[in-house]
C-alpha positions in Angstrom: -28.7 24.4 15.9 -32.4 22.9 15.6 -33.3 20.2 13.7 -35.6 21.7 10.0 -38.3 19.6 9.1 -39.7 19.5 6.3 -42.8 21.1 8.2 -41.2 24.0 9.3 -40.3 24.9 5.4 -42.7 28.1 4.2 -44.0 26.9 0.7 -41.6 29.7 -1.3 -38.4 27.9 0.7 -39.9 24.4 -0.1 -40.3 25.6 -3.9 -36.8 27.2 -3.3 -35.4 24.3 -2.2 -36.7 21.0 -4.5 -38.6 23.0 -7.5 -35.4 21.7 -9.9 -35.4 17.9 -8.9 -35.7 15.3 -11.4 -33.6 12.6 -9.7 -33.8 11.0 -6.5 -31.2 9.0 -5.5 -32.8 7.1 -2.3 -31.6 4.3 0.0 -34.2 1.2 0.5 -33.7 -0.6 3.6 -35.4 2.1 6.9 -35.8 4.6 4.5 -38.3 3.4 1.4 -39.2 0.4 2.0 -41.3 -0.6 5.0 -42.0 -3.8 7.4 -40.1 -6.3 5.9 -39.3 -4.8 2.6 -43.2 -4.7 1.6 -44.2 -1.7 -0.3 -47.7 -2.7 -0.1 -48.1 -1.8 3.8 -47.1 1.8 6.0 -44.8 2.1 8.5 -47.1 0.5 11.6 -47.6 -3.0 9.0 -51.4 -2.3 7.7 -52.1 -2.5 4.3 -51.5 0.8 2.3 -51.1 2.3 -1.1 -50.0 5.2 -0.4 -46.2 4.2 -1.5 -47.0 3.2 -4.5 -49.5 6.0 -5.7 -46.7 8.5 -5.0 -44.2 6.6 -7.3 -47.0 6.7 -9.9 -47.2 10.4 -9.7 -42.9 10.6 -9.6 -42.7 9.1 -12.6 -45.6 11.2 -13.9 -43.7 14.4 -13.0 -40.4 13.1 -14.6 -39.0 12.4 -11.5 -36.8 9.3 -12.0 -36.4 7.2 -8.7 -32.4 5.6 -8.6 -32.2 3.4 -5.5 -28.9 3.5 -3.8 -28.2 0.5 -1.5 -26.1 -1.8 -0.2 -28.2 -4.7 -1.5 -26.4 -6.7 -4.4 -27.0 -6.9 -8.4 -29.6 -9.4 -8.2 -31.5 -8.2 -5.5 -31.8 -4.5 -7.0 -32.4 -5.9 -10.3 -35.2 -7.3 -9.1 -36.7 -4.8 -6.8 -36.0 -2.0 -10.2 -38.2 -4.1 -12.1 -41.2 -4.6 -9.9 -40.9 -0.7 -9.3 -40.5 -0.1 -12.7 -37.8 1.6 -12.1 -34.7 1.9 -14.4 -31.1 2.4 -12.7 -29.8 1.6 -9.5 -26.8 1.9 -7.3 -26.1 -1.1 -5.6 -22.9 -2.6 -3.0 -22.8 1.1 -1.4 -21.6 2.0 -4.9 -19.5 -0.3 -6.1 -22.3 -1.3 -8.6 -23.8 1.3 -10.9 -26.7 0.5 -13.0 -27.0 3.3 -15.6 -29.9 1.7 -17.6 -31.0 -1.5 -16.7 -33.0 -2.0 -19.7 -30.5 -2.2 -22.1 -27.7 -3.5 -19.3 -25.3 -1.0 -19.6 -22.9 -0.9 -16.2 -19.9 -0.9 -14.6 -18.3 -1.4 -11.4 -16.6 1.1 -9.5 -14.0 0.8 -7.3 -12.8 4.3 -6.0 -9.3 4.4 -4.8 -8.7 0.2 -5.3 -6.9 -0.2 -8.0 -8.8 -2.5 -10.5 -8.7 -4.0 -13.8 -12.2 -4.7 -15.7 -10.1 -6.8 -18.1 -9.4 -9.2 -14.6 -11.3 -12.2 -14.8 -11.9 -11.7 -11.2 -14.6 -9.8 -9.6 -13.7 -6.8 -7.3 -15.4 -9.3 -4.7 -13.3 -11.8 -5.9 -10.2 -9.7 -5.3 -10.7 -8.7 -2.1 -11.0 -12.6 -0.9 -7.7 -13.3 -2.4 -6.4 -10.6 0.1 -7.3 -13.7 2.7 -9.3 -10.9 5.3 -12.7 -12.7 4.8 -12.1 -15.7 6.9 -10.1 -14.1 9.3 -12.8 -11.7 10.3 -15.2 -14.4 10.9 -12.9 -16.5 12.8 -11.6 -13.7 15.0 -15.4 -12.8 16.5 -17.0 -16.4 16.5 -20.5 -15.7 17.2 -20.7 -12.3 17.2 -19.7 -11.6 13.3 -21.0 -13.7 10.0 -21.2 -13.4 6.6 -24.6 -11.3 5.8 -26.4 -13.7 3.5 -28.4 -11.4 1.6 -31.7 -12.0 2.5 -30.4 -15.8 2.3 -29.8 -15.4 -1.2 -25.2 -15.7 0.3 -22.6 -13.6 0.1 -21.0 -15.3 -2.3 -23.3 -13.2 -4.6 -21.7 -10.3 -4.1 -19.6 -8.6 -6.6 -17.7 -6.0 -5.2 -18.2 -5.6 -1.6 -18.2 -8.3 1.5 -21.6 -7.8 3.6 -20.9 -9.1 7.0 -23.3 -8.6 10.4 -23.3 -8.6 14.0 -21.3 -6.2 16.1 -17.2 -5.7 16.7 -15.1 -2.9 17.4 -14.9 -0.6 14.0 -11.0 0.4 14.7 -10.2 -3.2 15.0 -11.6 -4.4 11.9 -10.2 -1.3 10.1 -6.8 -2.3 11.4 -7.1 -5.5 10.3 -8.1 -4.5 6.7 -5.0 -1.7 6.9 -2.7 -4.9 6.8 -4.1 -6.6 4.0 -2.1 -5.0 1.5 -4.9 -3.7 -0.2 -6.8 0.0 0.1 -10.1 -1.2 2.1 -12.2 0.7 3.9 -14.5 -1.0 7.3 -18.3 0.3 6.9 -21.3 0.2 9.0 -24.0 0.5 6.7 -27.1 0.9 10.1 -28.2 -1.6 12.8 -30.0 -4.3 12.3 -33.8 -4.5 11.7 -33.8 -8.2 12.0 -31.7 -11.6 11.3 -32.8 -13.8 8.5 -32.1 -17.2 9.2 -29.7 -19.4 8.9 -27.5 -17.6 11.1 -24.4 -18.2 13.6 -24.9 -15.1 15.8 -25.5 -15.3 19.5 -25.0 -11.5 20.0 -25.7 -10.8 24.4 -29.0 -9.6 25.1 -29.5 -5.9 24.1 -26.9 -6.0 21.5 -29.1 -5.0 18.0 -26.0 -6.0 15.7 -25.1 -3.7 12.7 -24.4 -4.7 9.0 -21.0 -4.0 7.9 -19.1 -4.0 4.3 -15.5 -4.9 3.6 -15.2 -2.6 0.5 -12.8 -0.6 -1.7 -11.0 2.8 0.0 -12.9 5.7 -0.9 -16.4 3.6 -1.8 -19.6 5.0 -0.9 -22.9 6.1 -2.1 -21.8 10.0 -2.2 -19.1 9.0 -4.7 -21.0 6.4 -6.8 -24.0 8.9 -7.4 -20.9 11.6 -8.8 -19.7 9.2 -11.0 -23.6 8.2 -12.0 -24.3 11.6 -12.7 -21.3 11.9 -15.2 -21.8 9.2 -17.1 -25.6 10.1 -17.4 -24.7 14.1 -17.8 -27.2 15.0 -15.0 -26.7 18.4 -13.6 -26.2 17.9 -9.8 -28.7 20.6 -9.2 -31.5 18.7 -10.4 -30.7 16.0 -7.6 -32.1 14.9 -4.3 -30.7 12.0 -1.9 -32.9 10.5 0.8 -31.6 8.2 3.2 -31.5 6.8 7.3 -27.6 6.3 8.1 -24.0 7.0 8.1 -23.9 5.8 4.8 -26.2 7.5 3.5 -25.3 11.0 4.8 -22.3 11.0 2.2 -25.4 11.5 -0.3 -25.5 14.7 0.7 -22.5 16.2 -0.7 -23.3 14.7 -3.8 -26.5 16.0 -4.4 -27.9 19.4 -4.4 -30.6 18.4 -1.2 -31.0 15.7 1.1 -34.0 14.3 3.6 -33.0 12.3 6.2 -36.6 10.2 7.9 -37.3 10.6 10.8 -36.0 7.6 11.8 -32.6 8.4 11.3 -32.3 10.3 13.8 -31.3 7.4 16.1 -28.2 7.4 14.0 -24.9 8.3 16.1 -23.8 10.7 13.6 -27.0 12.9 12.5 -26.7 15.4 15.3 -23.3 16.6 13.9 -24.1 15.6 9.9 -27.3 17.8 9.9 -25.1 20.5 11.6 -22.9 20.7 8.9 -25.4 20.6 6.1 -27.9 23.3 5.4 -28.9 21.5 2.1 -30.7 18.3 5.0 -33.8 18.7 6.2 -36.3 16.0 8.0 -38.8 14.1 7.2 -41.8 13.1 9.8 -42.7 9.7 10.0 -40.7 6.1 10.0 -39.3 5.1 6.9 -41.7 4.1 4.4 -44.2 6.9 5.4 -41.7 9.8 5.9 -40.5 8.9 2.1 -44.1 8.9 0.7 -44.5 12.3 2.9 -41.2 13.7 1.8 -41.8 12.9 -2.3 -45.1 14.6 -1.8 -43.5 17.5 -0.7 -40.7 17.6 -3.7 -43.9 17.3 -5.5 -45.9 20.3 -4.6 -42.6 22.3 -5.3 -42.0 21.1 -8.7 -45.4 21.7 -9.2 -45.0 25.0 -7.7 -47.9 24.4 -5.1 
């Protein structure tokens, strides 16, 4: 089956297709956000506007922009407010911002059982499981805590961000006898490794980010359960992301965009097969979002 791109859409399917959204649920790292997280520059690192003139004219249209990331509280907290943005998804959904202005949250925890009377943090739950160490000292230089753009794990609230690369079914075996429902998740490769770091990964190797996190957890899920709490019709939603992780969007929201990028991704060739809601977007990451909202925009506009 070929791939659709957005530039293969006739303007009545492209009308057809995003005239209804009002909520874009979009992941940040390779998809939004460009050269190291700078909104400020395109995809090839030269100063640019475009970015930020297209969220100008989202929020104009009544578009509202959720990010949905694996990036913790504090980070997204930040990055909302510099956007001017409102809510946010964080911790591949363990974290759901449902107005950031007047702090009403929750976390959410899928099929872990948990307590928000518990004193503990889901985070904080998971450690006491004792898998944390043991997955650092079973790979010694190949797997480390992911330190959050050296803001620490310890930050965390819900999941454990770890980087480098080991064998998925190994790790998920490991987490099987933990006693507790955990899921192993590769959240994408590797753009780059903020210092400090303990990795000495062979020559070639890119690393991946990875996430110790509740059974069930993920960005498809946490963007149902954001919906209901908001009472958003699903139909009104769009989901734009580069990875695995993000592909579980899809089923969540009424359309997805997948950059162009993503494409790299092991899994895109069969996810796009099975979803006739996906379509891509040309250009790497930052651009192919500008490029894909300015489509969504000529449709609600009915251009």
């Amino acid at each position: 089956m070929p791939h659709v791109f957005l530039s293969d859409l006739t303007c009545q399917e492209r009308r057809e297709r995003y005239a209804r959204v009002r909520y874009v649920f979009t992941d940040l790292d390779g998809t939004m956000m460009g050269p190291g997280s700078c909104v400020l520059k395109n995809a090839a690192g030269e100063p640019s506007l475009d970015f930020v003139s297209v969220l100008v004219e989202l929020a104009r249209a009544g578009i509202e922009v959720i990010p949905c990331s694996g990036r913790n509280r504090s980070m997204l907290h930040e990055d909302t407010r510099v956007l001017g943005l409102n809510s946010y998804i964080g911790e591949m959904g363990g974290l759901i911002m449902l107005d950031r202005e007047h702090n009403e949250w929750e976390y959410f925890t899928a099929d872990m059982p948990y307590d928000p009377a518990d004193s503990r943090t889901p985070h904080e739950v998971i450690e006491a499981a004792g898998v944390c160490e043991e997955f650092v000292g079973r790979w010694p230089g190949m797997l480390e805590f992911h330190n959050d753009m050296s803001v620490g794990y310890k930050y965390r609230e819900v999941t454990v961000g770890l980087r480098g690369e080991v064998d998925d079914a190994v790790a998920q075996a490991i987490l099987d006898e933990s006693g507790l429902p955990l899921d192993w998740v590769s959240n994408g490769y590797l753009t780059y490794i903020s210092a400090p770091t303990t990795l000495a990964l062979p020559e070639g190797v890119r690393g991946r980010a990875f996430n110790i996190q509740p059974r069930g957890l993920g960005k498809g899920r946490a963007i149902s359960r954001f919906c209901e709490r908001r009472g958003i019709d699903p139909a009104e939603t769009l989901s734009i992301g580069d990875a695995s992780s993000d592909f579980l969007m899809a089923d969540a929201t009424a359309q997805f965009i997948l950059v162009e990028n993503g494409l790299k991704d092991p899994g895109a060739e069969a996810f796009l097969a099975g979803h006739d809601n996906a379509c891509i977007a040309h250009g790497r990451t930052i651009d192919a979002w500008s490029g894909a909202m300015r489509t969504v925009l000529d449709a609600v506009r009915g251009a």
